[in-house]
C-alpha positions in Angstrom: 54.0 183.9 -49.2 55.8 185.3 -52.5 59.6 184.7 -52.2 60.6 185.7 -55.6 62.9 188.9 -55.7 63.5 188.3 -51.6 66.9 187.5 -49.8 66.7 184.5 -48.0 69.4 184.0 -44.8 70.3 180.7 -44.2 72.4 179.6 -40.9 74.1 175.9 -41.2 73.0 176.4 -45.0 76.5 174.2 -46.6 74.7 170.8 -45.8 71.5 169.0 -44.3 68.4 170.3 -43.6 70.0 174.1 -44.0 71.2 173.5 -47.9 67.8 171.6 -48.6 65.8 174.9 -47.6 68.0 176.8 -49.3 67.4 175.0 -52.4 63.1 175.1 -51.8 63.8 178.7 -51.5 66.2 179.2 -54.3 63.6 177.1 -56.1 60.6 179.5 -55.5 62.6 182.3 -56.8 64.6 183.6 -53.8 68.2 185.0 -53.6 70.2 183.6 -51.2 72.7 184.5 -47.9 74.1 181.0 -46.4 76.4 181.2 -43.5 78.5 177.9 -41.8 81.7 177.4 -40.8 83.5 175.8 -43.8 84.1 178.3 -46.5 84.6 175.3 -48.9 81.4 174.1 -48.2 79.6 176.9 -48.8 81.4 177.7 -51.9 80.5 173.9 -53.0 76.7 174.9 -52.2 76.0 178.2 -53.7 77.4 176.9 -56.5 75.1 174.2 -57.2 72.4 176.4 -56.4 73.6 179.1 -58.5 74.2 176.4 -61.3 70.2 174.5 -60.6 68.1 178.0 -60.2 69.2 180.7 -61.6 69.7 182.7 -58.6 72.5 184.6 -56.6 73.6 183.2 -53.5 76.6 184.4 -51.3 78.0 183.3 -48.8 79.3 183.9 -45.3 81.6 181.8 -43.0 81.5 182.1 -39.6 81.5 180.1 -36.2 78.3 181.3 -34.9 79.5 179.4 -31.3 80.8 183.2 -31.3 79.2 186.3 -30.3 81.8 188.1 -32.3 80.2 186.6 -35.6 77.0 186.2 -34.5 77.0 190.6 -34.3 78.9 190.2 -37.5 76.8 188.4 -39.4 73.5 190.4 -38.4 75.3 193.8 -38.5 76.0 192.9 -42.4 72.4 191.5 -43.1 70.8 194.0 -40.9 71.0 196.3 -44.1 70.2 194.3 -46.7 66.8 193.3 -45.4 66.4 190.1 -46.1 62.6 188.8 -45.7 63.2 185.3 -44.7 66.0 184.2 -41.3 65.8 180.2 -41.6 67.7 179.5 -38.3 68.9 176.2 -38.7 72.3 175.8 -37.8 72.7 173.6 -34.3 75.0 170.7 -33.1 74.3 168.1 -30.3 76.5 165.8 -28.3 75.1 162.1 -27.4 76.5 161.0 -23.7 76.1 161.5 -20.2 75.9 165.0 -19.4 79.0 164.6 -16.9 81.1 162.3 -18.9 80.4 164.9 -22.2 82.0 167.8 -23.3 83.8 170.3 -20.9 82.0 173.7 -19.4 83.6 175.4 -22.6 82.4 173.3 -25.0 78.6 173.1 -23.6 78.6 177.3 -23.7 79.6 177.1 -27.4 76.8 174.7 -28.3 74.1 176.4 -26.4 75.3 179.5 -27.9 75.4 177.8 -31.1 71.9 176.6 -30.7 69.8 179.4 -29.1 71.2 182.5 -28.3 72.5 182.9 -31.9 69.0 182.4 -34.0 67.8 184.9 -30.9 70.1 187.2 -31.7 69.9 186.9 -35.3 65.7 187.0 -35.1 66.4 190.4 -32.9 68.7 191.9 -35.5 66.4 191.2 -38.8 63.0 191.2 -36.9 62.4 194.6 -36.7 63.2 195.2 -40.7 61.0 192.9 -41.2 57.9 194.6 -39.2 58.7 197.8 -40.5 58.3 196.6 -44.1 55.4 194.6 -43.1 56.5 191.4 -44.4 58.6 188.6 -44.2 59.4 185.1 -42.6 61.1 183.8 -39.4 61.7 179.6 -39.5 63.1 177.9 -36.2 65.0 174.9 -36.2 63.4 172.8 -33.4 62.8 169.1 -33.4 60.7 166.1 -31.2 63.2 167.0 -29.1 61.1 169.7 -28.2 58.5 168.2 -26.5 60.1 166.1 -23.7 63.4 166.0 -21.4 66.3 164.2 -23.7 68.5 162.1 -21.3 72.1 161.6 -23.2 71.2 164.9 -25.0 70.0 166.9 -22.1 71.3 170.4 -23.4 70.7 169.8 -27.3 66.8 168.5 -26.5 66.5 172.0 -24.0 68.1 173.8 -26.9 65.2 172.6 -28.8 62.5 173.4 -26.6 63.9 177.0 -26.3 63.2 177.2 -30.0 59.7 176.1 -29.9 59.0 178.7 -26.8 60.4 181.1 -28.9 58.9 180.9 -31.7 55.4 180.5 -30.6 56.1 183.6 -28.6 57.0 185.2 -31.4 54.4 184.3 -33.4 51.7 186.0 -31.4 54.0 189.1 -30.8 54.3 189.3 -34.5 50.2 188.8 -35.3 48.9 191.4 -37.6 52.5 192.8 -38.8 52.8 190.6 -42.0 55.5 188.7 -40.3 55.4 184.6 -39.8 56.9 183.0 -37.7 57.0 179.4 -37.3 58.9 176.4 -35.8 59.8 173.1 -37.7 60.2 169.8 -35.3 61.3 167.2 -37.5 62.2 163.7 -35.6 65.2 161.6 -37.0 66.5 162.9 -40.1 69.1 161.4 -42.3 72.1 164.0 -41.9 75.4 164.3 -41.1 74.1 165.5 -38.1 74.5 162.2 -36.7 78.4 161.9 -36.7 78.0 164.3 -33.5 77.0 161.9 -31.7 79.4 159.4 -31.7 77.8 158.2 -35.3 75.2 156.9 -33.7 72.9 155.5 -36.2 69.5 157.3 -36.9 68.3 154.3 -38.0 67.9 153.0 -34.3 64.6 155.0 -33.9 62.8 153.5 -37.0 61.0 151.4 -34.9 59.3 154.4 -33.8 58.5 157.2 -36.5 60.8 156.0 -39.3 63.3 158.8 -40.8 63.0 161.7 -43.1 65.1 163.1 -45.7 66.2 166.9 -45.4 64.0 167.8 -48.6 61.3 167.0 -47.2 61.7 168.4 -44.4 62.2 171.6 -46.3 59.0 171.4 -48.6 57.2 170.5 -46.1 58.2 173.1 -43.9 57.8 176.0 -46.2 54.3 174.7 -47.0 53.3 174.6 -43.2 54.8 178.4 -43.0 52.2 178.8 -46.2 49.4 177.7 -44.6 50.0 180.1 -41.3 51.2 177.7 -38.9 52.6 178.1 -35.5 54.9 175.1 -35.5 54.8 172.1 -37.8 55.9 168.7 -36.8 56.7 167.0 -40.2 55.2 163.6 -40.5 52.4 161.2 -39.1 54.2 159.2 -36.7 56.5 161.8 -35.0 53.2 164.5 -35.3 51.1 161.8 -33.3 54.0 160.9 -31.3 54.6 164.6 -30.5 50.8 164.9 -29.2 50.3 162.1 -27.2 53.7 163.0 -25.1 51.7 165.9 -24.0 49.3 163.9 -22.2 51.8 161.8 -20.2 53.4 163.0 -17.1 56.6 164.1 -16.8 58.1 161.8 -15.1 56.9 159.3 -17.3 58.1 160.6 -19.8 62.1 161.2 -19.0 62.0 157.7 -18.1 60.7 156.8 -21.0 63.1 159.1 -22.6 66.0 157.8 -21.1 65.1 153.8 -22.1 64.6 155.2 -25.6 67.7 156.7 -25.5 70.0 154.5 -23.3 73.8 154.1 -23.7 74.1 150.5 -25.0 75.5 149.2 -28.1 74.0 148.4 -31.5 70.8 149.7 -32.6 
């Protein structure tokens, strides 16, 4: 896919995994929308990017735990066209799903995490057909591909975005468009500090941890080569498979030994 001369929307773009696709983008010639919460950050990011590559990159803050921005931001982008939606923006809470976060608090993170890259796909989707070109990415994860006790809505969250995006992808055969889910396992992110800074280093005994440029790299060159979803690396590609073939109720308790409330690790 040529990216050059294309706007490239970025949700969660001010850090992570988001600002490291930003950057492959920015760095294959791409002009760039990023949207977060903290204006600060985002200022901070599009001007490194600006400053590394050469290319324009604004910015947008906005909570999109909100409906209210979530129809802002896709009202302003809806006319701009942009040929590439990376939604990557997503928060998780480690805990017992009782003992977690209040009723109010769950709705903003499943909002956060699925119905707002829905409802951005459904706002810039249809541009995208009618040009007959362009690129949807999903945020997903290992998650994806079993039940996540201790992170029961986030891990859901995640398998919504693999449904999704498969789904799209065959809806979407033959109009130019790709779509495509990325499910990296443990990356090394802020992300963590959401959960109580639980250490991502705990699951190396399993698949090891990636950095968010690789992720990124390795991503665009799965959406390249045409895939439906990409898991990035051996282990947690392997790992991802063989889950498959276990039954379910193997694997939540498997899960939920994995992923046990205990201390260290």
């Amino acid at each position: 896919m040529l990216y050059r001369g294309k706007t490239a929307l970025v949700t969660g773009g001010s850090s992570g995994i988001g600002l490291e696709f930003a950057r492959a983008l920015a760095g294959r010639g791409a002009s760039l929308v990023l949207v977060a919460r903290s204006e600060e950050r985002l200022r901070c990011a599009a001007a490194g990017i600006e400053s590394e590559y050469g290319v324009g990159v604004e910015t947008m803050a906005a909570d999109l735990s909100e409906k209210a921005s979530v129809v802002r931001v896709g009202d302003a982008l809806a006319g701009r066209e942009p040929g590439v939606l990376v939604n990557n923006a997503g928060n998780g809470h480690y805990g017992r799903f009782v003992e977690g976060p209040g009723a109010e608090e769950v709705w903003d993170e499943v909002s956060l995490n699925v119905a707002s890259a829905a409802a951005l796909t459904r706002a810039l989707l249809p541009g995208m057909i009618r040009r007959g070109e362009g690129a949807v990415i999903n945020l997903s994860s290992t998650a994806a591909f079993q039940p996540v006790p201790y992170m029961a809505a986030y891990g859901a969250g995640k398998a919504f975005m693999l449904s999704f995006s498969e789904a799209l992808w065959a809806e979407c055969r033959g109009t130019g468009v790709r779509v495509m889910a990325v499910c990296p396992g443990a990356v090394e992110t802020g992300f963590w500090s959401d959960w109580g800074g639980r250490d991502p280093r705990r699951y190396n005994y399993l698949t090891g941890i990636s950095r968010p440029e690789q992720i990124a790299e390795a991503g665009l060159s799965a959406l390249d080569s045409g895939k439906v979803s990409f898991v990035p690396g051996v282990r947690d590609r392997i790992l991802a498979r063989s889950i498959a073939l276990a039954p379910r109720p193997f694997v939540a308790r498997a899960s939920e030994w994995v992923n046990r409330l205990k201390p260290g690790r």
